[in-house]
C-alpha positions, -999 to 999 in steps of 0.1 A, spaced: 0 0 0 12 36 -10 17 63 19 -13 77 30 -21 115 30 -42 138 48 -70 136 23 -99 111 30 -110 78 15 -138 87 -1 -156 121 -1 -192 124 -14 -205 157 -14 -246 162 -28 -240 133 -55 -266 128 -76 -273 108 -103 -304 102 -130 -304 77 -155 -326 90 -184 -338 67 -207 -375 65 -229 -396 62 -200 -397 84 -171 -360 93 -160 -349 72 -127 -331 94 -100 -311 63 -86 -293 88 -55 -306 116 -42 -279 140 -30 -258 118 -8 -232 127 15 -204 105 27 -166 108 41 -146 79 52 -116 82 64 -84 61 56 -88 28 76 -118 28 78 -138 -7 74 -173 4 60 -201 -21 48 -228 0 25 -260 -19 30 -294 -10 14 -324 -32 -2 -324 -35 -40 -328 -2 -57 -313 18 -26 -285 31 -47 -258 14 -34 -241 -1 -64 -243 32 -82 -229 50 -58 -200 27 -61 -196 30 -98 -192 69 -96 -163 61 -66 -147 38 -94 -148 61 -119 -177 39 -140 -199 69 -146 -203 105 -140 -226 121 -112 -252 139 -127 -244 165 -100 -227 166 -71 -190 155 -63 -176 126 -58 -136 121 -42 -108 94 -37 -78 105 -19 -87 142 -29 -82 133 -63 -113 123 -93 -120 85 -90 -108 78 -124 -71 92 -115 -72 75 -79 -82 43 -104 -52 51 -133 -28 55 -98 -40 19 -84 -50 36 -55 -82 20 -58 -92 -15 -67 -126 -33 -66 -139 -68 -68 -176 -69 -87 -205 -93 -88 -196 -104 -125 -174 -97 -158 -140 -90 -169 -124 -125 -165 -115 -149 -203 -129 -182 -198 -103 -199 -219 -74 -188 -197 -58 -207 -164 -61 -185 -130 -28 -179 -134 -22 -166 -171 -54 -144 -160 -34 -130 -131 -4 -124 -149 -20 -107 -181 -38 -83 -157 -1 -80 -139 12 -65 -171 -8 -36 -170 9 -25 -141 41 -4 -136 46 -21 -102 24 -48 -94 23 -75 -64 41 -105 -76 14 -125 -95 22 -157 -70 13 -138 -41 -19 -124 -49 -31 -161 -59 -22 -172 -29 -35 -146 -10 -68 -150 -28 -64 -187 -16 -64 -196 -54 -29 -213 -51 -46 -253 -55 -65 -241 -85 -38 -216 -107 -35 -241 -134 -76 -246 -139 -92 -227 -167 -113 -199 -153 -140 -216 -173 -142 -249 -148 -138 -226 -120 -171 -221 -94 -185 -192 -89 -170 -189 -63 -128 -194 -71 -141 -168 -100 -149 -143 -71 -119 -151 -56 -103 -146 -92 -116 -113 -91 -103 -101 -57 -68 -114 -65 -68 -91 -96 -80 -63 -73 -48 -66 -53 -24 -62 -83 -17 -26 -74 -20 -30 -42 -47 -4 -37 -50 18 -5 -87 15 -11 -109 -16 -20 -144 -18 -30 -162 -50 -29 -198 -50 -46 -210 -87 -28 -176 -102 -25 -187 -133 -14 -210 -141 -42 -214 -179 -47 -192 -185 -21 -195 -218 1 -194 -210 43 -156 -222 43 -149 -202 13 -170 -166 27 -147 -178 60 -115 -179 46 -125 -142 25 -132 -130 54 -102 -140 75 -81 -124 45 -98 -91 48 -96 -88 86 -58 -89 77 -56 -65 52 -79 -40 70 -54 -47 105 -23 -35 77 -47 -2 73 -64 -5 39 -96 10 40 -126 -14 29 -154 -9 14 -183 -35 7 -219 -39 3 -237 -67 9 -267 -88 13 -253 -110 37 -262 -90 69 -242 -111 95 -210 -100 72 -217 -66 81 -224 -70 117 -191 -90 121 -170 -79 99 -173 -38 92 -168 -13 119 -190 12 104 -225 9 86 -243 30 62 -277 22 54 -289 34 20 -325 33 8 -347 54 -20 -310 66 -31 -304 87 1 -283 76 35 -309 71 65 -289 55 87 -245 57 92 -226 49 124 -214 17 144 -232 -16 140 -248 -9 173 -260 23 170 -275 13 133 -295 -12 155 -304 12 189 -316 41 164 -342 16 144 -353 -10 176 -336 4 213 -325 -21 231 -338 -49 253 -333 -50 291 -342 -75 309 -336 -85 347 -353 -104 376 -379 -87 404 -388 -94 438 -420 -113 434 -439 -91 457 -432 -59 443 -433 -72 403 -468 -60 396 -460 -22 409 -425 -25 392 -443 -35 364 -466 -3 363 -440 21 373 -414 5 342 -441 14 317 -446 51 326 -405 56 319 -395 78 291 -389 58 264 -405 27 271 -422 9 243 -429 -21 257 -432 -39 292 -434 -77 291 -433 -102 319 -423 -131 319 -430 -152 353 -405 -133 378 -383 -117 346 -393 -85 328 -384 -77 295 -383 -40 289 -377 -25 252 -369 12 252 -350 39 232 -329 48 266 -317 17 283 -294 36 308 -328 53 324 -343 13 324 -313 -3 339 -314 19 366 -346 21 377 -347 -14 377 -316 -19 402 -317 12 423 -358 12 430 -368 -24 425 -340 -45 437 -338 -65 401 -310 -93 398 -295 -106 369 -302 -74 344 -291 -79 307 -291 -54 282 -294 -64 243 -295 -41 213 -321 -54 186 -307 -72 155 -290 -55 127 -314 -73 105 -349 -58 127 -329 -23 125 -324 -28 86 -359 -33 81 -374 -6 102 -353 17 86 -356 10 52 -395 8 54 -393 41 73 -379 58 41 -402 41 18 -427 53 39 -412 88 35 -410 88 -2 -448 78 -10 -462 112 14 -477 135 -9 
């Protein structure tokens, strides 16, 4: 990886872009802004539609905003590209069937001034038992694997995976994974999206949430899920006092729910802290848990919440 500057990541500022074709034109995102700094692991996650993977294609340098700005390292994404500062592993395309994994990898190679020595990217890409196969008997999955060792060739400062682990077996989406924890732990800034929610909630640091073309949701996998759902708290009470404690729980700021459940309550509210302490310092509770709802609950609240949004008159 080349010495960072001061500059960040990526730098999204109002992008917009519409798609016109013979129907109606199609405003695929809305004036999005986004920064990420060097380093950063990010995992942009949206239903189908949201955005996303055109918003990716204008940070690679595949199309043109329609307005707006979009930045790599301070510079336009197609120079960041032409510099090898940025790499990106797609869904599909770009790989001859009729070559071997490794005549693929060294062909790409050759387009580079300096490149990663072809033997190490196929192994890193865990592609080392397979260099001699045609890419055409290769699965879907060693072709996405293909893909990401091609990616490292320059070895970018910044990679952008568009569903990395596309056809992908578990051990496979394992071993990716593993790979990219190490390259992220060296400092290169990742960025994915993905349908595979558990990849995001173990894997990315950061989560931004796209839906309708617009960001509703960024920040840390568990404020993503205590902005959409709260969180859970849940502890034991004195079985005399459980009915009051009950009544008293419900009347918190917050509260959306009180549930009981023999001696244990289960309270969900948007301020846990407020909960948790009510239910130690004025009811004597035991055992108290707190829980932040799934990433998938919170991913589906707010996604419906902007569809919601954009059908208002």
């Amino acid at each position: 990886m080349q010495n960072r500057d001061a500059a960040p990541a990526i730098e999204v500022r109002n992008l917009v872009k519409t798609f016109c074709g013979r129907a109606d034109p199609v405003r695929a995102v809305r004036g999005v802004d986004l920064a990420i700094r060097a380093g950063e692991v990010v995992a942009l996650l949206g239903p189908n539609g949201a955005g996303k993977t055109t918003t990716l294609d204008v940070l690679l340098g595949l199309t043109s905003p329609t307005s707006g700005r979009a930045e790599v390292f301070g510079q336009p994404p197609r120079l960041a590209v032409r510099a090898g500062r940025i790499s990106a592993v797609l869904q599909t395309g770009g790989l001859l069937r009729d070559l071997t994994v490794r005549e693929t990898v060294r062909m790409v190679a050759s387009c580079f001034d300096q490149p990663r020595p072809s033997e190490e990217v196929i192994a890193r890409a865990g592609l080392t038992a397979v260099a001699t196969r045609m890419v055409a008997k290769c699965s879907g999955g060693e072709q996405q694997r293909l893909r990401f060792a091609l990616a490292l060739l320059p070895d970018p400062d910044l990679l952008i995976l568009d569903e990395p682990t596309a056809g992908m077996d578990v051990s496979a989406r394992r071993d990716f994974w593993e790979t990219m924890h190490a390259d992220a732990e060296a400092g290169r800034t990742v960025v994915f999206a993905t349908h595979y929610l558990e990849e995001a909630d173990s894997f990315a640091r950061r989560i931004v949430l796209m839906a309708d073309g617009s960001v509703v949701a960024d920040g840390s996998t568990a404020e993503i899920r205590a902005k959409a759902t709260g969180r859970t708290v849940s502890a034991d009470l004195p079985v005399v006092a459980c009915a009051e404690a009950v009544d008293r729980l419900r009347k918190l700021p917050g509260v959306a729910d009180v549930e009981v459940r023999g001696r244990r309550v289960v309270v969900r509210s948007g301020d846990s802290d407020v909960v948790a302490r009510a239910l130690l310092v004025e009811h004597e509770a035991t055992d108290l848990e707190v829980v932040s709802g799934s990433l998938e609950s919170a991913f589906v609240a707010l996604t419906m919440a902007a569809g919601a949004k954009e059908v208002q008159p």
